[in-house]
Backbone as a printed PyTorch tensor [residue, N CA C, xyz], in Angstrom:
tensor([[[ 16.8140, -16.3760, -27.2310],
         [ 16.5510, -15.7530, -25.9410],
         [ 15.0910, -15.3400, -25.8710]],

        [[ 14.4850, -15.5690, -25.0010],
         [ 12.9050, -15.4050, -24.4530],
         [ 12.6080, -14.2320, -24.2520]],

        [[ 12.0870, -13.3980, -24.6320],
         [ 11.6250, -11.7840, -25.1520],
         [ 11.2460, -11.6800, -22.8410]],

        [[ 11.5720, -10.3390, -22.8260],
         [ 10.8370,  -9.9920, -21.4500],
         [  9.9970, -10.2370, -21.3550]],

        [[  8.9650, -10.7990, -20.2220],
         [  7.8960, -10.4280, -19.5750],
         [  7.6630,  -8.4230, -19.6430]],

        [[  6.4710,  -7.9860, -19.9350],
         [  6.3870,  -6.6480, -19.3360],
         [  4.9780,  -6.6630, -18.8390]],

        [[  5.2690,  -6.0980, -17.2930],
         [  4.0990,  -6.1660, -16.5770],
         [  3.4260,  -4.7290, -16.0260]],

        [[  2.3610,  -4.2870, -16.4390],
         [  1.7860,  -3.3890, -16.0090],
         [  1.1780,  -2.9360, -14.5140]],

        [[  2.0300,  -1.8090, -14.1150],
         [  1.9920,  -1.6200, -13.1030],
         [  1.2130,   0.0040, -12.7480]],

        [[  0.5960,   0.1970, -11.6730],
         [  0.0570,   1.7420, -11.2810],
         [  0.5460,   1.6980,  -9.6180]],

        [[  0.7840,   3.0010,  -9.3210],
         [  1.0040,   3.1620,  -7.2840],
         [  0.0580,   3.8770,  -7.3310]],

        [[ -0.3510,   3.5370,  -6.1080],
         [ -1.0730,   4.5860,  -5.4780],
         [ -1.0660,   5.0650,  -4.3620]],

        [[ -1.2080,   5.9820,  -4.4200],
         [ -0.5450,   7.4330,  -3.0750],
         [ -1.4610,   7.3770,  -1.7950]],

        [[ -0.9050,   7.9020,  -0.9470],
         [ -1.8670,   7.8170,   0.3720],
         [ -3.0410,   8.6950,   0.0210]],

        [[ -3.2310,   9.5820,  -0.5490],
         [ -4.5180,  10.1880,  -1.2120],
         [ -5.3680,   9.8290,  -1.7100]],

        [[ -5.0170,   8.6650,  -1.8840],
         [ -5.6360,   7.8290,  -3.5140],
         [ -5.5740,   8.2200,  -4.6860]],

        [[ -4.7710,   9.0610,  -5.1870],
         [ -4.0310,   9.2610,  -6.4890],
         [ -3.1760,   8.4860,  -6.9470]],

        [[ -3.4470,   7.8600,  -8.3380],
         [ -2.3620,   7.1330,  -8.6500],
         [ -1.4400,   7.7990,  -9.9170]],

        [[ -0.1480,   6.6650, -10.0630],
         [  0.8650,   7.0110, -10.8150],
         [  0.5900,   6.2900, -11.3970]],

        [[  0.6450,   6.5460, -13.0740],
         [  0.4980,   5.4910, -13.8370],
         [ -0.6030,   5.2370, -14.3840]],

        [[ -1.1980,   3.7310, -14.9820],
         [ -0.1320,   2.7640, -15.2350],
         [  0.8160,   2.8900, -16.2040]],

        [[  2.2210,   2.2610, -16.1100],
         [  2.7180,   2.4880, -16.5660],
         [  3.4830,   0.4150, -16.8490]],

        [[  3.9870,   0.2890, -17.9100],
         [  4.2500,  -1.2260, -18.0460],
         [  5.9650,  -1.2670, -17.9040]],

        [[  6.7660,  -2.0450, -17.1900],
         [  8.1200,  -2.5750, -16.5660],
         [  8.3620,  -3.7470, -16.9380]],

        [[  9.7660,  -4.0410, -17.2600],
         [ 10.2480,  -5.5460, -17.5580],
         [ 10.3680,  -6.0700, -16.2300]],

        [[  9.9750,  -7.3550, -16.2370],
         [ 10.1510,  -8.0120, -14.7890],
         [ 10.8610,  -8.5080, -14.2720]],

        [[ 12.3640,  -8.2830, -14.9540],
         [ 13.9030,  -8.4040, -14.1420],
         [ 14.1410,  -6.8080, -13.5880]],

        [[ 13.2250,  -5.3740, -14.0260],
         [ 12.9120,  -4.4080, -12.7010],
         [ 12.9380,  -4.4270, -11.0760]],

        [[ 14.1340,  -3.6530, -10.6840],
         [ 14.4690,  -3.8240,  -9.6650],
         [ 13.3650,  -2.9860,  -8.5450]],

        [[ 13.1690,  -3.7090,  -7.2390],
         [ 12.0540,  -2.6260,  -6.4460],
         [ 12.5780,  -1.2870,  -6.7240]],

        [[ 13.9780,  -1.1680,  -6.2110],
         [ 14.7650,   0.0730,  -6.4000],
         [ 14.5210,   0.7990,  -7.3490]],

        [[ 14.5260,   0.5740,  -8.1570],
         [ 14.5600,   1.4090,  -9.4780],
         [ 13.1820,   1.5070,  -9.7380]],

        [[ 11.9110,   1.0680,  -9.7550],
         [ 10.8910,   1.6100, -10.0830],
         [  9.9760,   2.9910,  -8.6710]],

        [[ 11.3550,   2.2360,  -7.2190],
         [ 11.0840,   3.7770,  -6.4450],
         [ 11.9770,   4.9970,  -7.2230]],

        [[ 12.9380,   5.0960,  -8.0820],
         [ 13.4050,   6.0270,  -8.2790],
         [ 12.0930,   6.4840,  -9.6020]],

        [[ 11.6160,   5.8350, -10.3340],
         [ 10.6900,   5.6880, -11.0200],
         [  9.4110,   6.7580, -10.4440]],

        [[  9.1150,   6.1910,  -9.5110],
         [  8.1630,   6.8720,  -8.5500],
         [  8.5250,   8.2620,  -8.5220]],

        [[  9.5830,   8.7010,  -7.8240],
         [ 10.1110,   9.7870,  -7.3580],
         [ 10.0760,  11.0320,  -8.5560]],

        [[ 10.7190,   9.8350,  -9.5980],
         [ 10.5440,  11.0250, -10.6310],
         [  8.9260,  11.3730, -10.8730]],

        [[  8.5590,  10.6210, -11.0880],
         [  7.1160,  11.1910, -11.8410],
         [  5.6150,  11.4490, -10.3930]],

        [[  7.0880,  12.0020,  -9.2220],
         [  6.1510,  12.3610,  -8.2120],
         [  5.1480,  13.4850,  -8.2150]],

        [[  3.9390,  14.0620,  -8.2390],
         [  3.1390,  15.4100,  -8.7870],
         [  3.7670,  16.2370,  -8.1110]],

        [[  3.9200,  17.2180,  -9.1720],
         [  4.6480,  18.7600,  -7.9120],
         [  3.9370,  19.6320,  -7.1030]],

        [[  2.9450,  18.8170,  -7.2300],
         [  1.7620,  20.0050,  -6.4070],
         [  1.9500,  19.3590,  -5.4490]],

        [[  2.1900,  18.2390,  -4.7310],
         [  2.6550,  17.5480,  -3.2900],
         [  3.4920,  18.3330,  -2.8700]],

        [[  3.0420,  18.1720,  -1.7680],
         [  4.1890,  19.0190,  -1.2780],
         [  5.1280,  17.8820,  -0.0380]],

        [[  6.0830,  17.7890,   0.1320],
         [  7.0570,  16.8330,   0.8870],
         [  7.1940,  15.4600,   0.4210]],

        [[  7.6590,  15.5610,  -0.6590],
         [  7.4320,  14.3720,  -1.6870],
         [  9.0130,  13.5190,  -1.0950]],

        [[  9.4500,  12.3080,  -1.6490],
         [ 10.2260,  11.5550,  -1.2930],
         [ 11.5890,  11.9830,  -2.0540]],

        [[ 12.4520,  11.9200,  -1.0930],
         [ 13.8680,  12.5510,  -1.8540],
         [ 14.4600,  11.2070,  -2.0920]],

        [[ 14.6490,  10.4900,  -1.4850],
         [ 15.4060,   8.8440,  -1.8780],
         [ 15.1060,   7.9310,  -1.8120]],

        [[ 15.1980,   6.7560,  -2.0670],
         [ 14.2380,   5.5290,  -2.3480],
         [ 13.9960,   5.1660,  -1.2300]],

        [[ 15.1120,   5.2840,  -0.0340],
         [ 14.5750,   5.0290,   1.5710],
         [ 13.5600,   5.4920,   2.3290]],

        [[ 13.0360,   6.8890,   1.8130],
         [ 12.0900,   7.6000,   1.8630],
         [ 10.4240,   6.8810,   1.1700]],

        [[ 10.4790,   5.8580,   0.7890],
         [  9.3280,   5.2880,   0.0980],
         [  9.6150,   3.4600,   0.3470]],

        [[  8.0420,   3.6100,   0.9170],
         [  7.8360,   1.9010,   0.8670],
         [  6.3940,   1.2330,  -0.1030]],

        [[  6.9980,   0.2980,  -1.0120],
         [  6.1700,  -0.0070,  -1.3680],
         [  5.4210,  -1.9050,  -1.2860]],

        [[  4.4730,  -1.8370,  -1.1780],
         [  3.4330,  -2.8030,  -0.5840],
         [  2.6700,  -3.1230,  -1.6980]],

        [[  2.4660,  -4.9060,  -2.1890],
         [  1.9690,  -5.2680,  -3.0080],
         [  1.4450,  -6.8170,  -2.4640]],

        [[  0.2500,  -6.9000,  -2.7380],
         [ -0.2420,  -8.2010,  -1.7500],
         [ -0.3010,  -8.2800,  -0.5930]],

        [[ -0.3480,  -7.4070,   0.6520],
         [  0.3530,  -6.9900,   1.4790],
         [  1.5310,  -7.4610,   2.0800]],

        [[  2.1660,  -7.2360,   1.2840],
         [  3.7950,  -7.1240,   1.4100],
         [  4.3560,  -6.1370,   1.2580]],

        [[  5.5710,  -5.8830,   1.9940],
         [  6.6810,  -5.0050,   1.6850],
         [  7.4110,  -5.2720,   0.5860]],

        [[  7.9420,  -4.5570,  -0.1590],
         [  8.8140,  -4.9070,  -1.1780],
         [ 10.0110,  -4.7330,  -1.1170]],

        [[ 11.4260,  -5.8310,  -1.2390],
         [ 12.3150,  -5.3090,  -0.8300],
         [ 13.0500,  -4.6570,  -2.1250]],

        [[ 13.9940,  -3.4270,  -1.6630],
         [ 14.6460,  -2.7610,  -3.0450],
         [ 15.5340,  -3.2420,  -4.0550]],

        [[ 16.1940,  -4.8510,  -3.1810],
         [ 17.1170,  -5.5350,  -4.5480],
         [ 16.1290,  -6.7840,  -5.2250]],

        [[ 15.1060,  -7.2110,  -4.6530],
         [ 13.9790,  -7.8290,  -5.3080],
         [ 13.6600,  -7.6590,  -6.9250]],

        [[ 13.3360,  -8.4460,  -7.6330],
         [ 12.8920,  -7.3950,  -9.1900],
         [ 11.3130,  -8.1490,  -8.8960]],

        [[ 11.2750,  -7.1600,  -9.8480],
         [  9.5650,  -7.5160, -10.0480],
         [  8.8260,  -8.5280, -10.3590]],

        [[  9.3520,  -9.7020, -11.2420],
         [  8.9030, -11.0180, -10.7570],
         [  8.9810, -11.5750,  -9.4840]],

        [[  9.7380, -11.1010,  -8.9780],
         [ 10.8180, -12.0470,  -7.4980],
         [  9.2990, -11.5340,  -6.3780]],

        [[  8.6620,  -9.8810,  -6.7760],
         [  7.9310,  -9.7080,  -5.8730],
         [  6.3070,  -9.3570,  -6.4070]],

        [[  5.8000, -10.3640,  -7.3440],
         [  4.3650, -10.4060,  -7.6460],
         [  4.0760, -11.9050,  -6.6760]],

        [[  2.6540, -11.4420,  -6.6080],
         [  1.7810, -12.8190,  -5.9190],
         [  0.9410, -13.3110,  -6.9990]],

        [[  1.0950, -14.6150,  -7.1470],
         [  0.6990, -15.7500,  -8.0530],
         [ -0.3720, -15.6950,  -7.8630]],

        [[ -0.8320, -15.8270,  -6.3250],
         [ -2.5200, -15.7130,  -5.7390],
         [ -3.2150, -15.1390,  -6.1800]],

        [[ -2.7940, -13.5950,  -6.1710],
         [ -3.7330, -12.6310,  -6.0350],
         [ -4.0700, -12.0880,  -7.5250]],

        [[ -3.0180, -12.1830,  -8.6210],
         [ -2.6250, -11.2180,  -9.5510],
         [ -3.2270, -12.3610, -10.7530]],

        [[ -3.7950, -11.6150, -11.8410],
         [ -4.5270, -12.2520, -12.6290],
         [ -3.5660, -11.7760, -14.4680]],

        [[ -3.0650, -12.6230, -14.5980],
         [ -2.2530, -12.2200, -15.6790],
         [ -3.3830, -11.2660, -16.9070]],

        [[ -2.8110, -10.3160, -17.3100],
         [ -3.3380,  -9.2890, -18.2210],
         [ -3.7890,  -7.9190, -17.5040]],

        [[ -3.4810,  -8.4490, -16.1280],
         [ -4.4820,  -7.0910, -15.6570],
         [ -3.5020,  -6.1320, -14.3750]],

        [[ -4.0350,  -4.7000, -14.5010],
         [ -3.1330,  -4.0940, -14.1370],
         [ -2.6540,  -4.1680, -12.5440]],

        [[ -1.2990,  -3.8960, -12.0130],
         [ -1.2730,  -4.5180, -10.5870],
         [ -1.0330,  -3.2220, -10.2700]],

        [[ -1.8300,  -2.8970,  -8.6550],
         [ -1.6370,  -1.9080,  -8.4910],
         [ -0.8660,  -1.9830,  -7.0660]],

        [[  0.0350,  -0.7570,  -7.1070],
         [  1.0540,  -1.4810,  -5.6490],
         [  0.5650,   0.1840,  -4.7590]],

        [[  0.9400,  -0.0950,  -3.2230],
         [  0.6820,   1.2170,  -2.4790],
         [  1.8660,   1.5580,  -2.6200]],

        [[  1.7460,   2.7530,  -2.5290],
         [  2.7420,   3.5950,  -2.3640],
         [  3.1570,   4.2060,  -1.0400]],

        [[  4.0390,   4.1130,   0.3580],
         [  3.6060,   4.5950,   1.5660],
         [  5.0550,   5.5530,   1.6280]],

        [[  5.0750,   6.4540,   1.7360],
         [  6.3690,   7.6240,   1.8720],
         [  6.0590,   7.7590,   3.4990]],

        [[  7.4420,   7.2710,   4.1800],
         [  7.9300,   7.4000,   5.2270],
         [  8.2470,   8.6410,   6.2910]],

        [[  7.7570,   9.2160,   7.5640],
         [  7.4610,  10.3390,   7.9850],
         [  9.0900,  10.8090,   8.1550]],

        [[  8.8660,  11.6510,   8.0720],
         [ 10.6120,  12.8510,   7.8440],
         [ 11.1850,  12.2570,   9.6780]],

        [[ 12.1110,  12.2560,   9.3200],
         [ 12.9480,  11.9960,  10.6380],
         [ 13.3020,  12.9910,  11.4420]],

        [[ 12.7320,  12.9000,  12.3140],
         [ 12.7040,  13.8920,  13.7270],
         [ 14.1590,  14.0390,  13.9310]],

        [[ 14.0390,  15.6330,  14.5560],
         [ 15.3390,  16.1210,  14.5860],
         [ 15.7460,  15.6160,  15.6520]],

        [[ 17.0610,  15.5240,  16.2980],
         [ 17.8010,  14.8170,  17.6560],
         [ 17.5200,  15.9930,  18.6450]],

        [[ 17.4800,  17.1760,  18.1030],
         [ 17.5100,  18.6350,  18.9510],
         [ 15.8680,  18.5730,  19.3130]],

        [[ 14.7560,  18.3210,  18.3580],
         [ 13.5250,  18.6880,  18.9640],
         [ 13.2480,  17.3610,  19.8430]],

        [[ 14.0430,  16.6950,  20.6680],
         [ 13.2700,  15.3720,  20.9410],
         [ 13.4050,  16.4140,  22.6030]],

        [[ 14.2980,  17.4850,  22.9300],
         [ 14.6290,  18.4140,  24.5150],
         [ 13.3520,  18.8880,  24.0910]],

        [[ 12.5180,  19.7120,  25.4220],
         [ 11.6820,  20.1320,  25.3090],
         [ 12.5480,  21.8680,  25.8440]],

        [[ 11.6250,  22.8720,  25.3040],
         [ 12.7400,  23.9770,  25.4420],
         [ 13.5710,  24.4130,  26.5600]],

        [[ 12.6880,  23.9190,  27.8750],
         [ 13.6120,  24.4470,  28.6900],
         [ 14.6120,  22.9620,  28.9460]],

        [[ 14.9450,  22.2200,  28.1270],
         [ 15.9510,  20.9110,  27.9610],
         [ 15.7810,  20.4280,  28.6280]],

        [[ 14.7280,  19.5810,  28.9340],
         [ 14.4220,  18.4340,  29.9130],
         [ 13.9550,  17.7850,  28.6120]],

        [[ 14.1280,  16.1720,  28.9950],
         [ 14.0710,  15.0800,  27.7670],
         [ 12.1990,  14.8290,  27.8550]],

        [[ 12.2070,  14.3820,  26.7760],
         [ 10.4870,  14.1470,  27.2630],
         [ 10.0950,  13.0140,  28.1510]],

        [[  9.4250,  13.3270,  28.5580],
         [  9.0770,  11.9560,  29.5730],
         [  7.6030,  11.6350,  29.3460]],

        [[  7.0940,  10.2390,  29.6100],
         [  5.6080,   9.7350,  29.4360],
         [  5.0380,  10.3980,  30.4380]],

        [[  3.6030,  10.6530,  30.0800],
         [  2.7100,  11.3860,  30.7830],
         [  1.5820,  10.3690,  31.2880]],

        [[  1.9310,   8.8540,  31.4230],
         [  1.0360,   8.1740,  31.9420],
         [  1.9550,   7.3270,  32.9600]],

        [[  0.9230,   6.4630,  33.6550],
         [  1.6310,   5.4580,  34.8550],
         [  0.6380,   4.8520,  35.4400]],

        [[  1.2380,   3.5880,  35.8810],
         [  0.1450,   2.5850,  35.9570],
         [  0.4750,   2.6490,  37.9780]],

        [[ -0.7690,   2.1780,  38.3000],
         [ -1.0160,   2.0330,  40.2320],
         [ -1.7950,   1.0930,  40.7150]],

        [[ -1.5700,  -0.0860,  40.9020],
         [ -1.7080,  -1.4990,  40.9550],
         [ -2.3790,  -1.5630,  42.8250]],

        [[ -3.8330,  -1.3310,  42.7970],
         [ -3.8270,  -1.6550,  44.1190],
         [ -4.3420,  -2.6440,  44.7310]]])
């Protein structure tokens, strides 16, 4: 049996802080290196990602999907074997409440522009 591939990987945060690097076997699922993420998220952030749905990550500019493994989602193009790949890291904005979408006195919001064609 053919020993793993292990490929060295770093994220990096919308700050430009990165995680890592840290090196993954490349039957690594997207999934699991967001739970990866999550854990070794800094605690000084504050609104960090609670579930892997909460985090997208982008490599080559691509999305990565979460049952993908990590061979399935490197680019041949871009990526230079030995050297470290670095993927973005993009954490997804908190989902608006259904209650704040009324404005207080409960009227729905409405657009504040309009077009007049003369």
């Amino acid at each position: 049996m053919a020993a793993e591939e292990l490929i060295e990987v770093k994220f990096r945060l919308a700050d430009g802080t990165d995680i890592g690097p840290n090196k993954y076997s490349s039957i690594t699922t997207v999934g699991s290196l967001k739970e990866k993420i999550i854990s070794l998220w800094p605690k000084d952030k504050e609104n960090g990602p609670k579930t892997i749905n909460d985090l997208k990550l982008i490599n080559a500019g691509k999305i990565l999907e979460n049952n993908k493994t990590l061979a399935e989602s490197r680019s041949p193009v871009s990526e230079v074997p030995g050297v470290v790949i670095t993927m973005l890291v993009v954490l997804r904005p908190p989902m608006a409440d259904k209650n704040s979408e009324k404005l207080q006195d409960g009227s729905p919001k409405q657009s504040g522009c309009s077009c007049t064609i003369l």
